[in-house]
N, C-alpha and C positions, 0 to 999 in steps of 0.2 A: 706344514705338517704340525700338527697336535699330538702330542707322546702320551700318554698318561701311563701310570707307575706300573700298571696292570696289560700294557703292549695288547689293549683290548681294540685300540683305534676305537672304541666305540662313539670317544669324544670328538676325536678328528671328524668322521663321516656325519655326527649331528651340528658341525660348524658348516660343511661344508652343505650338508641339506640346507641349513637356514640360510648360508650368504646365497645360494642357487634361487632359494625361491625369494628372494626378496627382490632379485634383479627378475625373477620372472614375472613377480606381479608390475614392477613396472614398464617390465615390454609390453605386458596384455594389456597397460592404459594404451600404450601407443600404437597397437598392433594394428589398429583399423587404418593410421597411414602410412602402414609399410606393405611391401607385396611381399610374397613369398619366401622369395630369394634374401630379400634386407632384413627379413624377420630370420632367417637360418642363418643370416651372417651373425646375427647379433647373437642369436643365443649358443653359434657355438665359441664367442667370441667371449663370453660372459658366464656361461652354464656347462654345455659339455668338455670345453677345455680344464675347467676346473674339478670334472670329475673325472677325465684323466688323468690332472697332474698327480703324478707316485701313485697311482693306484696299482701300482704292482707290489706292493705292502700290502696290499686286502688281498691275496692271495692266499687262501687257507681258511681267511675269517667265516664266519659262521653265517647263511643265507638269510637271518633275520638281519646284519649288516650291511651287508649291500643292498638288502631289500629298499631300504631308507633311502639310497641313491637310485634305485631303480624309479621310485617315485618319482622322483626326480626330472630322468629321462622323461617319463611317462608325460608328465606336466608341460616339459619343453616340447616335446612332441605338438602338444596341446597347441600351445602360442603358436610355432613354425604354420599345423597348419590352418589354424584360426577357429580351432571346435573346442567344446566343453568337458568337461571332467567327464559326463556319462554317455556320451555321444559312442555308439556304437564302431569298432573297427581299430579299436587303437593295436592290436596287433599289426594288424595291416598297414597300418599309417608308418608305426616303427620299422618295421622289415622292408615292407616292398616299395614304398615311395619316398620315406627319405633314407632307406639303406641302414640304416643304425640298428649295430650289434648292441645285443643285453649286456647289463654290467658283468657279468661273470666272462662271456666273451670277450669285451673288453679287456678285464683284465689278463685273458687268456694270451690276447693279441700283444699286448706290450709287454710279455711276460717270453714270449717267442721272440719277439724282432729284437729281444737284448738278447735273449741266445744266441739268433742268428749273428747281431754282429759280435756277439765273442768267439762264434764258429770261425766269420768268415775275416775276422781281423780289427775292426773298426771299433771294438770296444776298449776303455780305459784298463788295463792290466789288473787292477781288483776286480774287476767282473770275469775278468778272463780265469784269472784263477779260480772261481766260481764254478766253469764247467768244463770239466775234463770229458773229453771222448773218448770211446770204449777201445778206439783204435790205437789213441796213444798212453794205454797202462799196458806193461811188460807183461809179457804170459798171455793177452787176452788179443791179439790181433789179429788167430785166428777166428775168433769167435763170429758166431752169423750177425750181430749186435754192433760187433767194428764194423762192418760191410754196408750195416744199415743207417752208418751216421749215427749211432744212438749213444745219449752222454749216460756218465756213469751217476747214480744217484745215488748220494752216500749215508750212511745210516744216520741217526739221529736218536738222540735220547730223552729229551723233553718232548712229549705228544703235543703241549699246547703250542709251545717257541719254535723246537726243532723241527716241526713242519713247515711252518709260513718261510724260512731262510730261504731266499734265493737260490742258494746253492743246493735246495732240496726242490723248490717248486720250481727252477728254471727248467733244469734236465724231466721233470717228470714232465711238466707241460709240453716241451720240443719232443719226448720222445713220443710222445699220443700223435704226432702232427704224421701225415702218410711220408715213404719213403721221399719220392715226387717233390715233395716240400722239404723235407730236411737235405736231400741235393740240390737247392734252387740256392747256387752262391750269392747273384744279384737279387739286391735289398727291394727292388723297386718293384722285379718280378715277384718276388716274394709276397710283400706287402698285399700284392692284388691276389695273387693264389690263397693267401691264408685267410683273408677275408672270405674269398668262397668257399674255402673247406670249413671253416667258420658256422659259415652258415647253413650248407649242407649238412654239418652236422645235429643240428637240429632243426634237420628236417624242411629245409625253405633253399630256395635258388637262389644264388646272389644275382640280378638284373646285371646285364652288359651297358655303359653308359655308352 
């Protein structure tokens, strides 16, 4: 992670642009003796793991930010599956043949499964303290809100910092998720449900492997 004084991450996301595409152009030298499969091992071994790593800190940030990792994707897309920057379908290439959610899903998706395990137990006690559910604040356990899993999102007073806090974007993203998914205790279920509601939500079917 890259801080700069200004928590704009704008510096983080253009290190992490540049070390992605420099290992990208060197897969595209090699790409012509890998098959498919050795080329998606590589660059999620090299590219998209490192645009997940902490990406649940660009949560908030501004769509001209992630934009810069979406390029990204776009690119590795490229390399996996051996076509050029203007070659027609790259929606299609990303969604429906190799499965991969956009960077804002993305960060949607690892921004839930830390809720989830602060829900269901498996998180480190600062994260836990992070998200309280509606069920367990006094006075409110009647409410339709405890019944529905839903965490509490607590106010916040700086618009630029007080947003992006975990403890502001965790509960607000888990609580977008359908009931169905905020009662799914097992992580494993989960993971695979969220990914389809993921993607139904805009608008696309997630394929059954």
């Amino acid at each position: 992670m890259t801080l700069s004084s200004d928590l704009s991450l704008e510096k983080h996301v253009s290190n992490v642009s540049a070390a992605c595409f420099y290992r990208l152009r060197q897969l595209r030298r090699v790409r012509r003796s890998l098959d498919a499969a050795s080329a998606a091992t590589l660059v999620h071994a090299f590219v998209t793991s490192r645009i997940d790593y902490c990406n649940a800190v660009l949560a908030g940030t501004p769509k001209v930010t992630t934009d810069k990792l979406q390029r990204v994707m776009n690119a590795a897309a490229r390399v996996v599956s051996d076509t050029r920057k203007f070659d027609r379908g790259l929606s299609q290439l990303l969604h429906e043949e190799l499965h991969w959610l956009d960077v804002p899903q993305r960060i949607e998706y690892k921004l839930s499964v830390m809720v989830h395990r602060c829900r269901y137990g498996s998180a480190p006690q600062y994260l836990k303290e992070c998200c309280t559910s509606v069920a367990d604040v006094a006075g409110r356990q009647h409410l339709r809100s405890a019944r529905r899993q839903l965490m509490v999102v607590p106010r916040y007073r700086r618009r630029t910092f007080g947003r992006r806090a975990f403890s502001v974007t965790g509960p607000t993203v888990w609580n977008s998720l359908s009931n169905t998914l905020r009662e799914q205790s097992d992580e494993d279920s989960f993971k695979r449900q969220l990914k389809t509601f993921l993607f139904s939500r805009i608008g696309l079917a997630y394929p059954a492997h």
